[in-house]
C-alpha positions as CSV (number, residue, x, y, z in Angstrom):
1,X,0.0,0.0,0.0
2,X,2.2,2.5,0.8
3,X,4.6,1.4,-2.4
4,X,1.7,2.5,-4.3
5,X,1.0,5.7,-2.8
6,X,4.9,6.4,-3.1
7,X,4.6,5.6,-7.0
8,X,1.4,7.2,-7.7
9,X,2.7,10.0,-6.1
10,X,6.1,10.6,-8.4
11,X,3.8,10.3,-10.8
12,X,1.8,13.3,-10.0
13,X,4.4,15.2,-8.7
14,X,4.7,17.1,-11.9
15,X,0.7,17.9,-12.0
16,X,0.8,19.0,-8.4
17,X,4.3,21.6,-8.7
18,X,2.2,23.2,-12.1
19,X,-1.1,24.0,-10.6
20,X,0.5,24.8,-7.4
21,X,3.2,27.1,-8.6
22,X,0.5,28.6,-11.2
23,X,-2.2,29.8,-8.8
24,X,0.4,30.7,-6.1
25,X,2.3,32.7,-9.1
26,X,-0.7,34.5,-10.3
27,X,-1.9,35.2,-6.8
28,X,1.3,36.9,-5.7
29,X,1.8,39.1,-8.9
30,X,-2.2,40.7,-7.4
31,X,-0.7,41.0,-4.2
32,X,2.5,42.5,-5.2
33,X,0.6,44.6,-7.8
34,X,-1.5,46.2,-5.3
35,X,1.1,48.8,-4.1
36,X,1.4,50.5,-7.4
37,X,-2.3,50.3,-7.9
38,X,-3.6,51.2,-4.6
39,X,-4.2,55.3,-4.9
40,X,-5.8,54.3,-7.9
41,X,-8.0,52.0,-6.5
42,X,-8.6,54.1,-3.8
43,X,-10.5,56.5,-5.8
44,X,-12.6,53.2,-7.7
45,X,-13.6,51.4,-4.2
46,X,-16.4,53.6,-3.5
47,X,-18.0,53.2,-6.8
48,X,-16.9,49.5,-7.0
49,X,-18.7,48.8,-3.6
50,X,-22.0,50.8,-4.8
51,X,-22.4,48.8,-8.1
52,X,-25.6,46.8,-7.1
53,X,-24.9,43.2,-7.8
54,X,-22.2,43.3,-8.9
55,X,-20.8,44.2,-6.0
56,X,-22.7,41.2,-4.2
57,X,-21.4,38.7,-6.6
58,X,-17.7,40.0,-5.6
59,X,-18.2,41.1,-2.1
60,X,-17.4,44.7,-2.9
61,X,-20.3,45.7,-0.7
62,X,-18.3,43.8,3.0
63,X,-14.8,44.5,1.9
64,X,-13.0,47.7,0.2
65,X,-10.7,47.2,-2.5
66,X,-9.0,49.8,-1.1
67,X,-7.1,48.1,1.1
68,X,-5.1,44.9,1.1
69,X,-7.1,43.0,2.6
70,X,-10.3,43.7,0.2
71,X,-8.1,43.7,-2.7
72,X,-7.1,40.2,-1.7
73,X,-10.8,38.7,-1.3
74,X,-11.5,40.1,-4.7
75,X,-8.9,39.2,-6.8
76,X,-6.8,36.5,-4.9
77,X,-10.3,34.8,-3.3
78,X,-11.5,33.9,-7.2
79,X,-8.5,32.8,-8.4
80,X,-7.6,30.9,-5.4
81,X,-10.6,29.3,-5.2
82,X,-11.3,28.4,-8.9
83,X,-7.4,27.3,-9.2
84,X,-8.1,24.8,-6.0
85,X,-11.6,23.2,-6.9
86,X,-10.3,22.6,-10.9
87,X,-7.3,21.1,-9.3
88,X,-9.2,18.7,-7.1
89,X,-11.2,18.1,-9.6
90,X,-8.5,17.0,-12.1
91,X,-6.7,15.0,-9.6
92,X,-9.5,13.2,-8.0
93,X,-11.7,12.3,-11.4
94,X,-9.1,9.9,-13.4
95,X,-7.5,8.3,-10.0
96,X,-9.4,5.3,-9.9
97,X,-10.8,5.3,-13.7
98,X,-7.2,5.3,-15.1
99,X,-6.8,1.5,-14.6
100,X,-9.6,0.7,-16.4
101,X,-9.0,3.3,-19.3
102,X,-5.1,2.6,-19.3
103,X,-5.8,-1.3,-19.2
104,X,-3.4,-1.6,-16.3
105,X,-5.9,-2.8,-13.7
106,X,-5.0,-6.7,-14.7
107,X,-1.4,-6.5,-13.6
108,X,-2.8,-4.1,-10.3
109,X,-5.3,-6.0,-8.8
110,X,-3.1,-9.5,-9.3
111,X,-0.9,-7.8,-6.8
112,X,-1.5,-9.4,-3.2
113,X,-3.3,-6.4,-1.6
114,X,-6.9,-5.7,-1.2
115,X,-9.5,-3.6,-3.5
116,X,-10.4,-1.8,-0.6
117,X,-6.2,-1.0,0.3
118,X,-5.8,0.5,-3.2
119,X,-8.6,2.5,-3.2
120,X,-7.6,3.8,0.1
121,X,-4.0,4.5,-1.0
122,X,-5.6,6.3,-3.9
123,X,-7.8,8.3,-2.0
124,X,-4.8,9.6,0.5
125,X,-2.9,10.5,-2.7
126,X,-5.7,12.9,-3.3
127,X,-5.9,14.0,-0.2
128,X,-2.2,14.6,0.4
129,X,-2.0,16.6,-3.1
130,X,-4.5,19.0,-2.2
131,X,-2.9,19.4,1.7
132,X,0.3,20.0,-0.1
133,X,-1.5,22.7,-2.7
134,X,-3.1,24.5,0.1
135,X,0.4,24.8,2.3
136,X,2.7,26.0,-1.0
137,X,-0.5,28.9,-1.8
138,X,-0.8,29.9,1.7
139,X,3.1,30.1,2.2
140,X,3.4,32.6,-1.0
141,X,0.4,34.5,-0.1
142,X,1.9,34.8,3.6
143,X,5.7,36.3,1.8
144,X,3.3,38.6,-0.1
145,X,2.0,40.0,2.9
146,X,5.7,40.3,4.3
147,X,6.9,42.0,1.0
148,X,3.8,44.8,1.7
149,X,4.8,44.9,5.5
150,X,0.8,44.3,5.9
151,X,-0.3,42.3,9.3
152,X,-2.0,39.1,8.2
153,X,-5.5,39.0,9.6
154,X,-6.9,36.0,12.0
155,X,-9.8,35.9,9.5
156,X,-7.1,35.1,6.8
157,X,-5.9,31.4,8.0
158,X,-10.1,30.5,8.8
159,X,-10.3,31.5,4.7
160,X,-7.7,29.1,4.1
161,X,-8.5,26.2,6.4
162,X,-12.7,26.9,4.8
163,X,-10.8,26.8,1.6
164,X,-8.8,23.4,2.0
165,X,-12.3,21.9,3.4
166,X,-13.9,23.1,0.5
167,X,-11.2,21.6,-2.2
168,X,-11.8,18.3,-0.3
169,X,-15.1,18.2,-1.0
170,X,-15.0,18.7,-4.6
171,X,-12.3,15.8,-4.8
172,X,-14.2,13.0,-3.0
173,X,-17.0,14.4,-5.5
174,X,-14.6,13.4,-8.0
175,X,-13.1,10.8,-6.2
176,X,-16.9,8.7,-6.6
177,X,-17.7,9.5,-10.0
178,X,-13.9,8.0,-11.1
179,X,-15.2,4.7,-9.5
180,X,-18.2,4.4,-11.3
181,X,-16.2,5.3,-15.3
182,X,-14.0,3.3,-16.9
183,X,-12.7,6.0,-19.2
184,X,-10.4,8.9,-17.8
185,X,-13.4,12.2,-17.9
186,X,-12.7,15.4,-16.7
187,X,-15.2,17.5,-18.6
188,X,-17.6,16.3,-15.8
189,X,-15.9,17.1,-13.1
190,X,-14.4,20.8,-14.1
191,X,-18.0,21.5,-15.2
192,X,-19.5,20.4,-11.9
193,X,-16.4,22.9,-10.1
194,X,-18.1,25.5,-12.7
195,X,-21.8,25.3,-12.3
196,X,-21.7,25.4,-9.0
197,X,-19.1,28.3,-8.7
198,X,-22.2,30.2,-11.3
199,X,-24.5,29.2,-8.7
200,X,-23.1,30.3,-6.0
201,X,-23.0,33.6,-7.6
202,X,-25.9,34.1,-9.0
203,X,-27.4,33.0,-5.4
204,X,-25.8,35.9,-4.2
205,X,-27.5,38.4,-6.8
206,X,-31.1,36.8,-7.0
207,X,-33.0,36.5,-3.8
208,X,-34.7,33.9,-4.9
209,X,-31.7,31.3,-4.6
210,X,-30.0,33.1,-1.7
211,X,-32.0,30.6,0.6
212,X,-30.4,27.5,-1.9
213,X,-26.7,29.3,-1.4
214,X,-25.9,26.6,1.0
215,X,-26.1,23.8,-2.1
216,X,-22.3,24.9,-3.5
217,X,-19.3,24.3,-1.6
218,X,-18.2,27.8,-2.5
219,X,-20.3,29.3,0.0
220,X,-19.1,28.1,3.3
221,X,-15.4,29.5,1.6
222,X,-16.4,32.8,0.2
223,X,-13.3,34.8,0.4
224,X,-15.4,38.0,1.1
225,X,-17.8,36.8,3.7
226,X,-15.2,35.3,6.2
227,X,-11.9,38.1,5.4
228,X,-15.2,40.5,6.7
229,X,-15.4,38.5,9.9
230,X,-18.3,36.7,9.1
231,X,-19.1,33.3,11.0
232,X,-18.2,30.0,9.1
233,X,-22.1,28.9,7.7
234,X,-22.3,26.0,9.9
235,X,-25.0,24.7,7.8
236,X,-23.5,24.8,4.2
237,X,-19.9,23.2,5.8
238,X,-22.2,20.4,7.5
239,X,-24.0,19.7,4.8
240,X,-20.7,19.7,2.7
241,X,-19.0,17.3,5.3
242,X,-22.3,14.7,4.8
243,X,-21.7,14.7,0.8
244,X,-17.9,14.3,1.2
245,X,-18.3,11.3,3.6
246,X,-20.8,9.9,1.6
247,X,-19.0,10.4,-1.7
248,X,-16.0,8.3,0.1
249,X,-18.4,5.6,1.0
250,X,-20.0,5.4,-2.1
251,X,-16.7,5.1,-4.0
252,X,-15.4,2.8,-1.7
253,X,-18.3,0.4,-2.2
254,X,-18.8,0.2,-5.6
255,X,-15.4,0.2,-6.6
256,X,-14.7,-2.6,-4.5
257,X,-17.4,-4.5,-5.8
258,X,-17.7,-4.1,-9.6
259,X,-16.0,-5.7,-12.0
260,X,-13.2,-3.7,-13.9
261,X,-12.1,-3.7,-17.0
262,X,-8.5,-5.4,-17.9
């Protein structure tokens, strides 16, 4: 078991460095950027926090852009949290379907270890990948911070830890639909990482679905809400923790039952 956590993950040790290197990256350039943009923002963060929905969608309305802080929920919070659920879904949709679609399940499953052992191994690849995204982002964002001599606020590490929870999520999602496909697909699983990102803001905007926000994972980590001090939505994470265990069962069991493909 943990031969084949070892191997799966120098194989995906590659994938990991790009996204994690690639979000941190593009996330430090806004931070950095900020000092030779902030009297000019200063002058837009009225307007930008008066714009109506907009404004809701993006959390302009709790936070001003005007300071680091703001600036960081706004631009940092979306790509951060785009860059992290795409990455979990990417990792966590092809893990178990790949030995099926790469016809290396025969020569796997003759080894002398159990269905249930592999999958396990598989699923604390996953797991360990997205710990490991989560800890390069937050060390970048943290020397950003230094480099602007700005105090790092308490709020910022909850965003983080609401953000790792939330990537987790989305992977387990994964994580069960790669047990049930025998081809490698991650158009469904970068489309569900979409939709419900859509959702969540369009919740925001029409009152209608505000009272259905709690349906995307995106909502309990909402870069805007908790940076503003807001409490964790204990409902949303609970009801996120229920389909993340459940997706884990439900992979479990029917991977270790069905027949795969040679």
């Amino acid at each position: 078991m943990i031969t084949l956590f070892k191997n799966e993950f120098k194989m995906s040790l590659k994938t990991l460095l790009l996204w994690s290197f690639s979000v941190a990256a593009l996330s430090f350039l806004c931070i950095i950027m900020y000092a030779d943009m902030k009297d000019d923002i200063a002058g837009m963060a009225e307007q930008f926090s008066s714009m109506g929905a907009f404004s809701d969608a993006f959390g302009m309305n709790k936070l001003s852009i005007a300071t680091l802080v703001g600036f960081y929920a706004t631009e940092v919070g979306t790509i951060h949290a785009l860059g992290g659920a795409m990455f979990a879904a990417i990792i966590s949709c092809t893990i178990l379907s790949k030995e099926e679609d790469g016809h290396t399940g025969e020569f796997l499953f003759s080894l002398p270890v159990s269905k249930s052992k592999i999958v396990l191994s598989k699923l604390f690849l996953v797991i360990s990948q997205i710990v490991l995204f989560h800890a390069i982002c937050v060390a970048v964002y943290l020397a950003g911070f230094l480099i602007q001599k700005e105090s790092v606020p308490q709020e910022f590490y909850v965003y983080h830890i609401m953000q790792l929870v939330m990537t987790l999520q989305f992977a387990t999602m994964g994580f069960a639909f790669s047990s049930i496909t025998p081809k490698n697909k991650l158009g469904p699983g970068l489309g569900i990482v979409l939709l419900l990102y859509a959702f969540d803001m369009m919740a925001r905007i029409i009152p209608s679905l505000k009272d259905f926000i709690w349906l995307s994972p995106f909502s309990y980590a909402n870069a805007a809400d908790l940076l503003s001090g807001e409490c964790v939505p204990t409902g949303a994470l609970c009801f996120g923790i229920v389909i993340s265990a459940g997706c884990i069962f439900f992979a479990f069991h029917h991977y270790t039952h069905k027949d795969l493909l040679s």
